[in-house]
C-alpha positions as CSV (number, residue, x, y, z in Angstrom):
1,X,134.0,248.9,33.9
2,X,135.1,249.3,30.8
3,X,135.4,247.0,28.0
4,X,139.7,246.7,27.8
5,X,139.7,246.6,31.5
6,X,137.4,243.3,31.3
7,X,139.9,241.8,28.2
8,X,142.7,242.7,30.3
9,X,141.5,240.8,33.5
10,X,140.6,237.8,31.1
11,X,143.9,237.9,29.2
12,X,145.8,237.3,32.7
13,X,143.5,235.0,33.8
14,X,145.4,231.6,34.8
15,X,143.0,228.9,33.1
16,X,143.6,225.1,33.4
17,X,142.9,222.7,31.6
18,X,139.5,221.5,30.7
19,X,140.1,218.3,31.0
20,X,141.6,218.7,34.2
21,X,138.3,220.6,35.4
22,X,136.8,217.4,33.8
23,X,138.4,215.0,35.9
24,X,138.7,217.1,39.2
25,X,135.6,218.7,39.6
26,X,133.1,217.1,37.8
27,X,134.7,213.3,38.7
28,X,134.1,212.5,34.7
29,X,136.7,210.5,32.8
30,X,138.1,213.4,30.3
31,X,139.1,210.4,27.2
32,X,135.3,211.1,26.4
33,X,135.7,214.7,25.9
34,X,135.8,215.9,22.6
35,X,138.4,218.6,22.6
36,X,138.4,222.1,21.3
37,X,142.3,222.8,22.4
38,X,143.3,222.9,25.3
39,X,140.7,225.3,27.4
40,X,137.4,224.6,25.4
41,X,135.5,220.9,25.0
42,X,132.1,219.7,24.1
43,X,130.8,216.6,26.7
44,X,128.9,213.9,24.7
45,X,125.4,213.7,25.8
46,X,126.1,209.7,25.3
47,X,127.7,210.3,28.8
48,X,124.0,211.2,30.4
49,X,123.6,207.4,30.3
50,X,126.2,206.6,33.3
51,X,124.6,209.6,35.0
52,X,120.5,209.1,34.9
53,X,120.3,207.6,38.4
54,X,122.4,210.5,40.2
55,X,119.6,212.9,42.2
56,X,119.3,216.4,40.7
57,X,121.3,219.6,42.3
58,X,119.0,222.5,43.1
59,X,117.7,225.4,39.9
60,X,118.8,228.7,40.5
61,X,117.5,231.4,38.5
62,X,119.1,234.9,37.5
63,X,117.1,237.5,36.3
64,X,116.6,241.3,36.2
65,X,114.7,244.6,36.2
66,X,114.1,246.1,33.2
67,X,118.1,246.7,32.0
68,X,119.7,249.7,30.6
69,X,121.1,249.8,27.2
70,X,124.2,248.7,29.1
71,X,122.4,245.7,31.1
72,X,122.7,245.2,34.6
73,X,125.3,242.8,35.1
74,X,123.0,239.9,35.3
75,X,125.8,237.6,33.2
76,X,128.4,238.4,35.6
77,X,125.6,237.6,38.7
78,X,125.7,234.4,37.5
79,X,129.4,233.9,37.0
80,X,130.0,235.9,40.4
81,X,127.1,233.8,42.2
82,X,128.7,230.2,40.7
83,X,132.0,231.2,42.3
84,X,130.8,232.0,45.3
85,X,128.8,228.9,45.5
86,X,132.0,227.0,44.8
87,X,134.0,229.2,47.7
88,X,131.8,228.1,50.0
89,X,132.0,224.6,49.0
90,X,128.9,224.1,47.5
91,X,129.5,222.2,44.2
92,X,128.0,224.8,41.5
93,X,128.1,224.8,37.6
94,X,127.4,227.7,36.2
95,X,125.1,227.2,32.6
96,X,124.6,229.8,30.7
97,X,123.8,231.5,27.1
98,X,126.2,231.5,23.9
99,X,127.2,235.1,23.2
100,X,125.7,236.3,19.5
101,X,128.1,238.3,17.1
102,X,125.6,240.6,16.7
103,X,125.5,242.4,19.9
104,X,129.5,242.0,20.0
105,X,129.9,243.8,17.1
106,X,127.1,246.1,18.3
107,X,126.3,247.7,21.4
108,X,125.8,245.9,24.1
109,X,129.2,243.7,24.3
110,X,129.6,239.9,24.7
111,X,128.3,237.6,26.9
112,X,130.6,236.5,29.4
113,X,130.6,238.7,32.1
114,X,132.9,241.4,33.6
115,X,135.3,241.9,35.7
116,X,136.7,238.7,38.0
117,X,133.4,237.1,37.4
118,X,134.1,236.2,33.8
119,X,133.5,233.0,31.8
120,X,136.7,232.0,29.8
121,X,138.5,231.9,27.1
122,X,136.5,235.4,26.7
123,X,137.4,236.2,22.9
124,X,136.8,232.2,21.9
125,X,133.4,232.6,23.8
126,X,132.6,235.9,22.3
127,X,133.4,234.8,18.6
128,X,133.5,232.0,16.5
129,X,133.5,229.3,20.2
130,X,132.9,226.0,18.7
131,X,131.0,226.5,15.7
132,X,127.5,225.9,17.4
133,X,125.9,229.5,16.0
134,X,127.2,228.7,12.4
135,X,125.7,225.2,12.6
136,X,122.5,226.7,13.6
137,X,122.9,229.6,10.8
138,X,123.8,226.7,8.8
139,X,121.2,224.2,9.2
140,X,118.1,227.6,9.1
141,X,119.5,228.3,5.5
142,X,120.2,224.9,4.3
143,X,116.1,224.7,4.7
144,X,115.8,228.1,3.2
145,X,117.3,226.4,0.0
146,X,115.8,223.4,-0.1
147,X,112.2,225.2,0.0
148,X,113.3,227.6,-3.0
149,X,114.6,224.0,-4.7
150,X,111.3,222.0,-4.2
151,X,108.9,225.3,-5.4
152,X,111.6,226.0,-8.5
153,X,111.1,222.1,-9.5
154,X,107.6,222.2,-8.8
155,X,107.9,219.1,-6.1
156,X,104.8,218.1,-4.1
157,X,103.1,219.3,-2.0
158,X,103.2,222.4,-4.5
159,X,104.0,225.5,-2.3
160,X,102.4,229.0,-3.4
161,X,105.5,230.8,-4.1
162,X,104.0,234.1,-2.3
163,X,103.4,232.0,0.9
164,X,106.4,230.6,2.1
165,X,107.1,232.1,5.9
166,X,110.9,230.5,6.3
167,X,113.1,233.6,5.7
168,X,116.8,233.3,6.1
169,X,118.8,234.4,9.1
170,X,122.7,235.9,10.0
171,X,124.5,236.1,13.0
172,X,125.2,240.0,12.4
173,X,122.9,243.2,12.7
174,X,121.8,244.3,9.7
175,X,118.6,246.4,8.9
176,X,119.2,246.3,5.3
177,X,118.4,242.0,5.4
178,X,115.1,242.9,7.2
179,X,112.9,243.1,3.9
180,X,114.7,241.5,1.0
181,X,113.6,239.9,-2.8
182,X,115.0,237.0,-4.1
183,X,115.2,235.6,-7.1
184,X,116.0,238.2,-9.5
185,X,117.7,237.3,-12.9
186,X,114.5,235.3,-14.3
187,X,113.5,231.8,-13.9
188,X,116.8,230.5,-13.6
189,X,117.4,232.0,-10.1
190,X,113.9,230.9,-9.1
191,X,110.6,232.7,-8.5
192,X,111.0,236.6,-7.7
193,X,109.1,236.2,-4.1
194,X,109.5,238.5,-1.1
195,X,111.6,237.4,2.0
196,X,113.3,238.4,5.0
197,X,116.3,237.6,7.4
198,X,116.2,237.4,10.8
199,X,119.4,237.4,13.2
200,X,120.5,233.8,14.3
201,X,119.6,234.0,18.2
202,X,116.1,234.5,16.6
203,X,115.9,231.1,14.3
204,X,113.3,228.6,15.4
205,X,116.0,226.1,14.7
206,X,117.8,228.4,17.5
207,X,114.6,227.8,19.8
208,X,114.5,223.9,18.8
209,X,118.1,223.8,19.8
210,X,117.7,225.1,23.4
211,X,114.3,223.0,23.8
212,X,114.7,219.9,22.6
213,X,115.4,217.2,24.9
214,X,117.9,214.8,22.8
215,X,119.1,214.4,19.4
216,X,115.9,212.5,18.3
217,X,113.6,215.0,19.8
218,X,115.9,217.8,17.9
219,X,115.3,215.6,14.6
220,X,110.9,215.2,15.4
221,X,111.2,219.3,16.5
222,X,112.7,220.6,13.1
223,X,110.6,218.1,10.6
224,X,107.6,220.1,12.1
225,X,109.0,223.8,11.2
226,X,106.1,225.2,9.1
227,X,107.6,226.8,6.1
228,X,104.8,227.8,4.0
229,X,101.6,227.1,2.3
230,X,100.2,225.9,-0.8
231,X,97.7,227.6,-2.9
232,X,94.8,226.5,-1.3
233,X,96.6,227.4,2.1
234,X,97.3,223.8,3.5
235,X,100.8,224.1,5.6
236,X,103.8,222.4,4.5
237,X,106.2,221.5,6.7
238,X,110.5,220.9,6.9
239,X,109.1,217.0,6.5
240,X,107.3,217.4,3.6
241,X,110.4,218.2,1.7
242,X,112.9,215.7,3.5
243,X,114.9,218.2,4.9
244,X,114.9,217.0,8.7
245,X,117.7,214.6,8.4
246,X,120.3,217.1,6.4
247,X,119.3,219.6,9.8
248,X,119.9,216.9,12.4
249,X,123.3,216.3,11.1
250,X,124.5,219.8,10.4
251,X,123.3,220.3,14.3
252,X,124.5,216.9,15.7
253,X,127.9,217.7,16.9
254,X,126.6,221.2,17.8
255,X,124.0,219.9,20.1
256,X,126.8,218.7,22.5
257,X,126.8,221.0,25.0
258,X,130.1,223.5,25.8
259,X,132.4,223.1,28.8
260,X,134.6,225.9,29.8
261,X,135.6,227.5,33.6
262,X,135.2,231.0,35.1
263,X,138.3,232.6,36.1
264,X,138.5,230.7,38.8
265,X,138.7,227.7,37.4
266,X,135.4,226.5,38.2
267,X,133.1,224.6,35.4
268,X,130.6,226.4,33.3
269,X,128.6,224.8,30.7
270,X,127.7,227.6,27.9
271,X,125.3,226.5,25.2
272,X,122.6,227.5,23.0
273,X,121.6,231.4,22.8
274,X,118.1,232.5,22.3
275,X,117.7,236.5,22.6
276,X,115.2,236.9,25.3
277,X,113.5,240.4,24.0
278,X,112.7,238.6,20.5
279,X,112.9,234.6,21.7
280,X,112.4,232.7,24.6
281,X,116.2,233.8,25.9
282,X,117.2,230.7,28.3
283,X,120.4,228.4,27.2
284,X,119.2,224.6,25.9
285,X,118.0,221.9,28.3
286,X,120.0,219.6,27.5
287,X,122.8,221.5,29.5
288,X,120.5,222.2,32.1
289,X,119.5,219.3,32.5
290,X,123.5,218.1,32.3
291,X,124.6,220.6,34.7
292,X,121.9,219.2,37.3
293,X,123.0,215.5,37.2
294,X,127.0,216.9,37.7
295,X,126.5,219.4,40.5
296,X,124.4,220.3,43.8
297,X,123.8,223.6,42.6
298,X,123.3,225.3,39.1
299,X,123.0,228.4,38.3
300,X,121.5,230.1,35.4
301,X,120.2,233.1,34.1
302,X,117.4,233.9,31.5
303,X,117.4,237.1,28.9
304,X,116.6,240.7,29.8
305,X,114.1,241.1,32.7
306,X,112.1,239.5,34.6
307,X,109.1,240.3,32.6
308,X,110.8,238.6,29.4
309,X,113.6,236.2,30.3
310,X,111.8,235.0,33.2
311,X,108.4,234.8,32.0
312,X,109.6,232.7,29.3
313,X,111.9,230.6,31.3
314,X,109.0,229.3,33.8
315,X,106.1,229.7,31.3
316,X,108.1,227.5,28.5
317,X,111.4,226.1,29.4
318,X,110.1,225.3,32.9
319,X,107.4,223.4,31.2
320,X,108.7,222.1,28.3
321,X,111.8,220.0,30.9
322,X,109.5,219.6,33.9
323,X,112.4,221.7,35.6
324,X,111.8,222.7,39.4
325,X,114.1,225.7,40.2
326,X,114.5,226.3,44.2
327,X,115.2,229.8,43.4
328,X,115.4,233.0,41.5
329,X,118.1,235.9,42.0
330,X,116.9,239.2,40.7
331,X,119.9,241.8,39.7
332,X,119.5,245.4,40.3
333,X,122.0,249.0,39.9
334,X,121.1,251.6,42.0
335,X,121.9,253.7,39.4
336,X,119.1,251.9,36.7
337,X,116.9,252.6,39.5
338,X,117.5,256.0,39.5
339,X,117.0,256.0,35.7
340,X,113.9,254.7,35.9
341,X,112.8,257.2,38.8
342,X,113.4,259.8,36.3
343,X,117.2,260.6,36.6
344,X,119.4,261.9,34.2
345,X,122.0,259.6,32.8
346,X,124.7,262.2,33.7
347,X,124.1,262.4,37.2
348,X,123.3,259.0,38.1
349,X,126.7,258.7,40.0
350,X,125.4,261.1,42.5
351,X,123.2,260.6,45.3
352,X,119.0,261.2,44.7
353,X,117.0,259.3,47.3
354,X,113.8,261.3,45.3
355,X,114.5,259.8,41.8
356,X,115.4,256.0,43.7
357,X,112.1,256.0,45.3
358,X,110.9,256.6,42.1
359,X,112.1,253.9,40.4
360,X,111.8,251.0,43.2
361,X,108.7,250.1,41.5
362,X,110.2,248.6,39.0
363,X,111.9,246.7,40.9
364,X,109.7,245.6,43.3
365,X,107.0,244.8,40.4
366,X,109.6,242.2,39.0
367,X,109.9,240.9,42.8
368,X,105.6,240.3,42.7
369,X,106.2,238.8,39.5
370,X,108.4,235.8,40.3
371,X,106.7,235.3,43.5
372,X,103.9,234.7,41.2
373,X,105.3,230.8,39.9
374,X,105.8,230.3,43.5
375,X,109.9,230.8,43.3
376,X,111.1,232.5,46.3
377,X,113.4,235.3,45.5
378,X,116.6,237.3,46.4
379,X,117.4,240.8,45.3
380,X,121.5,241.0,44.2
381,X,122.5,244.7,43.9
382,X,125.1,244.7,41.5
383,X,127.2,247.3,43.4
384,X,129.0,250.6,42.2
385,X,131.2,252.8,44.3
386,X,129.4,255.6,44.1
387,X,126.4,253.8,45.5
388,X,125.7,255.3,48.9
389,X,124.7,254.2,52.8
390,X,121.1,256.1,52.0
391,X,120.4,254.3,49.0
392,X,121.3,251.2,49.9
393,X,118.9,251.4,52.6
394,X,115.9,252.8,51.0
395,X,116.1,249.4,48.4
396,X,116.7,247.4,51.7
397,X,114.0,248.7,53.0
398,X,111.1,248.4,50.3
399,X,112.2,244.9,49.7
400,X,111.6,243.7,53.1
401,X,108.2,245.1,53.2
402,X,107.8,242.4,50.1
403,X,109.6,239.5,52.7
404,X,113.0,239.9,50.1
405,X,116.0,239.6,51.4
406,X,118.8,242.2,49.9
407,X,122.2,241.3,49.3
408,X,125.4,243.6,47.9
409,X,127.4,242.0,45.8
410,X,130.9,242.7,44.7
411,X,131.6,240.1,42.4
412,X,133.1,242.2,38.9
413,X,135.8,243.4,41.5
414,X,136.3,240.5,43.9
415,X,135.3,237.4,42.4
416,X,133.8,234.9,44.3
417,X,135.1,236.2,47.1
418,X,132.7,239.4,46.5
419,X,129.5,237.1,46.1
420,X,129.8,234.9,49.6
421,X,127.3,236.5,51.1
422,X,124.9,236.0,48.0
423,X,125.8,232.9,47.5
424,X,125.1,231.6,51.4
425,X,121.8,233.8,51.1
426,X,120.6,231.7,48.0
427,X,122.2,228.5,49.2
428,X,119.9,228.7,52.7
429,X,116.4,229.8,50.7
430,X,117.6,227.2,47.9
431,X,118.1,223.9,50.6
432,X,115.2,225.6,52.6
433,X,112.7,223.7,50.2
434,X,110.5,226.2,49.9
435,X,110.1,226.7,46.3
436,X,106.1,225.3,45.1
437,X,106.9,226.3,41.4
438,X,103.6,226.6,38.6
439,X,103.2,228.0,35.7
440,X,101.3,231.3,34.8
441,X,98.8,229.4,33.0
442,X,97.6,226.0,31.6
443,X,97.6,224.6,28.8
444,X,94.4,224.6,27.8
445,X,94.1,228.4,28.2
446,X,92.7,230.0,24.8
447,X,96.0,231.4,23.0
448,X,94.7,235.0,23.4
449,X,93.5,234.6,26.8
450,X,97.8,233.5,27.6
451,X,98.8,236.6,25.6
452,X,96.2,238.6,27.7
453,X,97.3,237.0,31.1
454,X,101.1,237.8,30.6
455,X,100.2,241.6,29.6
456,X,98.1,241.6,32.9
457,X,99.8,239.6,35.2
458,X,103.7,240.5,34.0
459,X,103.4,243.5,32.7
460,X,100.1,245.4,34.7
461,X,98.8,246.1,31.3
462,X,95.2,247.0,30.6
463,X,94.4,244.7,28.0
464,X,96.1,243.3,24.7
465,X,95.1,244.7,21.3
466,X,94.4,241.7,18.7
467,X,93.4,243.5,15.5
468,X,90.6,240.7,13.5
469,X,93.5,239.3,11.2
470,X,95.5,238.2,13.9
471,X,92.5,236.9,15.9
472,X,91.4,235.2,12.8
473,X,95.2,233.2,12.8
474,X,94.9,232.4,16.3
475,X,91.6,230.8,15.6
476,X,92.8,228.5,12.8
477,X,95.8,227.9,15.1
478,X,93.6,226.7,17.8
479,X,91.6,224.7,15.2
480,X,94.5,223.3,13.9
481,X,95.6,221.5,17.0
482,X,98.3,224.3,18.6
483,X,96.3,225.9,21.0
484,X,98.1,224.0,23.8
485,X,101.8,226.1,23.1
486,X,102.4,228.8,25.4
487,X,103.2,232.1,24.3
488,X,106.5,233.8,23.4
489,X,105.9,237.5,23.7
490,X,108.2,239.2,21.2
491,X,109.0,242.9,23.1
492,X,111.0,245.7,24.1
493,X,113.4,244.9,27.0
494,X,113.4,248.1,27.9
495,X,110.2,248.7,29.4
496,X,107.2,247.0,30.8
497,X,105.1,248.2,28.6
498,X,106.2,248.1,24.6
499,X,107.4,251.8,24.5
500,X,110.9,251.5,25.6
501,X,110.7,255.4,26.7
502,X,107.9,254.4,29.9
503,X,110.7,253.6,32.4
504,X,109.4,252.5,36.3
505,X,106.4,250.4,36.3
506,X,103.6,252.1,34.0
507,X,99.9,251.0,34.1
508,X,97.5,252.4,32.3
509,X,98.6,250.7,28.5
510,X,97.9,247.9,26.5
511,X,99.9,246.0,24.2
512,X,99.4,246.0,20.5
513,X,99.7,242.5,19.5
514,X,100.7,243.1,15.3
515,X,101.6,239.3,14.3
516,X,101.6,235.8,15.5
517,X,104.2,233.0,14.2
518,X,103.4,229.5,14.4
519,X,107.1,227.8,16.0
520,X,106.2,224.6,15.3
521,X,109.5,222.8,15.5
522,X,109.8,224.8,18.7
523,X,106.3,224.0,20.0
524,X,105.2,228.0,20.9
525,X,103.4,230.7,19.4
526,X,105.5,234.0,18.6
527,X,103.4,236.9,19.4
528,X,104.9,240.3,17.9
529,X,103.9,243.3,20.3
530,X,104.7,247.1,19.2
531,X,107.7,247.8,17.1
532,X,109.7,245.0,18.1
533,X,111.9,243.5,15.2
534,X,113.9,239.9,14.5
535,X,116.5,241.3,12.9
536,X,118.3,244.2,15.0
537,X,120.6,247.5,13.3
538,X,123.8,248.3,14.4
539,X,123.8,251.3,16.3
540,X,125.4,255.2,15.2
541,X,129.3,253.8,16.7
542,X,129.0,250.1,16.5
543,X,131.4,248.4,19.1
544,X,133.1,246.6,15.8
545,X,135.0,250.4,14.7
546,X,137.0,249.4,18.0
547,X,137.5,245.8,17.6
548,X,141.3,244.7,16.3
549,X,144.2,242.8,16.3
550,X,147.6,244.3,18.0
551,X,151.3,243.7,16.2
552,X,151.1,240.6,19.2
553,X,147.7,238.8,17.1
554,X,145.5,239.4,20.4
555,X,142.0,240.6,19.7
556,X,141.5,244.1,21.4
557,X,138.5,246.1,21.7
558,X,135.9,243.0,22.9
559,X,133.9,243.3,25.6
């Protein structure tokens, strides 16, 4: 599966046009498309009006086990799962995530899946797309500068220098941004302060993006970003220095939401692109809620695990769109199993029924977990060919002693074709109606007592550690009026637990809880747990050494 095979199958992919997609399989009159050549558009949310009275199609959820560094195909699940909604002739849109540059240029590779089960054009997706992450970058440091204007002029209300909390942010991995001071030169290049920059997919503007519900609900969302204090610690807010409207317009055309097709021609809405380890890693309602009104089915997928991307997705965006989903998918390798029973990396191409026992837990804990919001679940095992009979069997097994169904899926090498039986599996439990969908917990909950019930309930922790300082912020945040957010839980994907080295399903921890940020704008509480950071390094090789352009101007070396 490696990374030119994928460009390769994409670059010989036969794509039509999107407004042809438009017009045939959506029934939408393509003059209203605004046009990004001839295989990319944006669909005007103006055309939700003509659509409000159409019934919704059926939420279905893709999700994970705790990935590798590699992930576990969970894009291409979703991809593979559309298609094979669509080959059965169940109308399906597939609405996913906006790729980041900084994992591309990283480690982990794009976002648009693999193999035949591939979102396209794949370099456009990958890269620059329409614009929508700049506008977002964009629109975060346009506030930035308008906060370091209204301190340097002295504007009221007079923020204390050393208390502003809106940092900058960059759509590229770079540790050296983490900790910064700006300012330097003397008083004509402002106040010498402290400051920070976090990676785009972690903005709040990002997280306003994806939650708000139209473009007047974007514009009340980002006038409530906090973005500091003054000296006698009374928050100011984006609206207190008029910066609201300048954001709403950088975002306005972005906040249209992206049409594209699979390889197969069918249509995929891609939009928005929270990281789910560090954010709340689900793609923005609004093309949710789109994809819904134009299609029986939809399919989407949230960030990491189950323990992050789905948490988050039923716990806020669930609850933030009063969204219903029918059904969750949970991707699993045999292989990461193995990993996680205690496997070497080396040999996890070759048979070990000890080390795959070992590691079921893991799955099998994210199963309990999504069964816990009352979404019934099916287990899609993201199949290698050097997965065996035996260990096929044992997964098989342990999942129906939890009432799962277990499905192999094919999809990377077949296409839709490889995800028929997935797709008829989630299709039945999907019509079946037997989804009864809640949240984790209410509202009301004390913040502390949410943080608590996620560590206990999601990730079988003891307890959470909340040192007095951050107590003491989660008090005056209660006091304040925002003890009714939910929780975003800031934490390694790699683990349960927030050591990424305790693979399986560890008990017996509890999860340091270092920092809380009010998202305002975004209407959640950030909760930073172990060493978890906003603004991600690139790795020893970063993927960019390999990335090109050949003597023919294609880009080579993507993934």
């Amino acid at each position: 599966m490696s990374s030119s095979i994928n460009l390769e199958i994409a670059s010989q992919a036969r794509l039509r046009p999107v407004a042809e997609i438009v017009h045939d399989k959506l029934g939408l009159d393509a003059d209203h498309l605004e046009l990004y050549g001839k295989h990319k558009a944006k669909i005007p949310l103006s055309m939700m009006a003509s659509l409000r009275d159409k019934p919704d199609g059926k939420l279905i959820l893709v999700t994970a086990i705790s990935p590798t560094k590699a992930g576990e195909g969970k894009t291409t699940t979703s991809i593979g799962l559309g298609d094979g909604l669509n080959h059965i002739g169940a109308k399906t849109i597939v609405a996913i995530r906006e790729p980041s540059l900084g994992p591309c240029f990283g480690m982990k590779g794009g976002a648009c899946g693999g193999g035949y089960a591939q979102v396209a054009p794949m370099t456009d997706i990958n890269l620059h797309f329409t614009g929508d992450f700049h506008a977002i970058t964009a629109a975060h440091n346009l506030l930035a500068a308008m906060v370091d204007n209204h301190v340097h002029w002295r504007h009221h209300p007079h923020i204390d220098p050393q208390r502003v909390t809106w940092g900058r942010v960059l759509d590229v991995n770079d540790r050296s941004l983490r900790d910064i001071v700006t300012g330097l030169g003397g008083k004509v290049n402002g106040f010498t302060r402290e400051g920070r920059f976090d990676i785009t997919a972690a903005s709040e503007v990002m997280a306003i993006f994806c939650l708000a519900s139209d473009i007047k609900d974007l514009e009340r969302r980002l006038s409530n970003i906090k973005v500091g204090r003054t000296a006698d610690k009374q928050m100011v807010f984006a609206r207190d220095i008029k910066a609201e409207g300048a954001m709403a317009v950088l975002l306005k055309e972005a906040f249209n939401p992206n049409l594209v097709q699979t390889l197969e021609n069918n249509p995929a809405l891609v939009h928005g692109g929270p990281f789910g380890n560090i954010a709340h890693g689900c793609n923005s309602i609004v093309a949710t809620k789109l994809a819904l009104k134009l299609a029986d089915y939809v399919v989407t997928e949230a960030g990491f695990g189950a323990d992050l991307g789905a948490e988050k997705f039923f716990n806020i965006k669930c609850r933030k769109a009063g969204l219903k989903p029918a059904c969750a998918v949970v991707v699993a390798t045999i292989k990461a199993l193995k990993l996680h029973g205690g496997a070497q990396e080396a040999k996890l191409g070759e048979e070990d029924l000890v080390a795959l026992k070992q590691g079921l837990p893991n799955l099998l804990q994210h199963i309990e977990n999504v069964k816990k919001f009352g979404v019934p679940v099916v287990v899609a095992i993201n199949q290698f060919t050097h997965d065996t009979q035996a260990e096929q069997d044992l997964v098989e097994q342990s999942c129906q002693e939890l009432g799962v169904q277990v499905v192999l899926s094919n999809h990377w090498a077949k296409g839709g074709k490889g995800a028929v039986t997935l797709a008829e599996t989630v299709k039945q439990i999907a019509d079946g109606g037997t989804a009864s969908f809640s949240a984790l917990y209410s509202d009301d909950l004390p913040l502390a007592e949410k943080m608590r019930t996620v560590a206990r309930e999601i990730y079988r922790a003891d307890d959470v550690e909340i040192p007095q300082t951050v107590q003491t912020r989660l008090t005056e945040l209660e006091k304040n009026g925002y003890g009714h957010f939910p929780v975003c839980m800031a934490k390694t994907q790699y683990s349960f637990s927030t050591e990424s080295a305790m693979k399986g399903a560890p008990t017996g921890f509890t999860v340091p809880v270092r920092e809380v940020r009010l998202a305002m704008g975004a209407e959640f509480i950030v909760a930073m747990t172990g060493d978890i950071m906003t603004m991600p390094g690139l790795p020893r090789v970063p993927a960019a050494n390999v990335i090109g352009v050949d003597d023919s101007g294609n880009t080579v070396g993507l993934f």
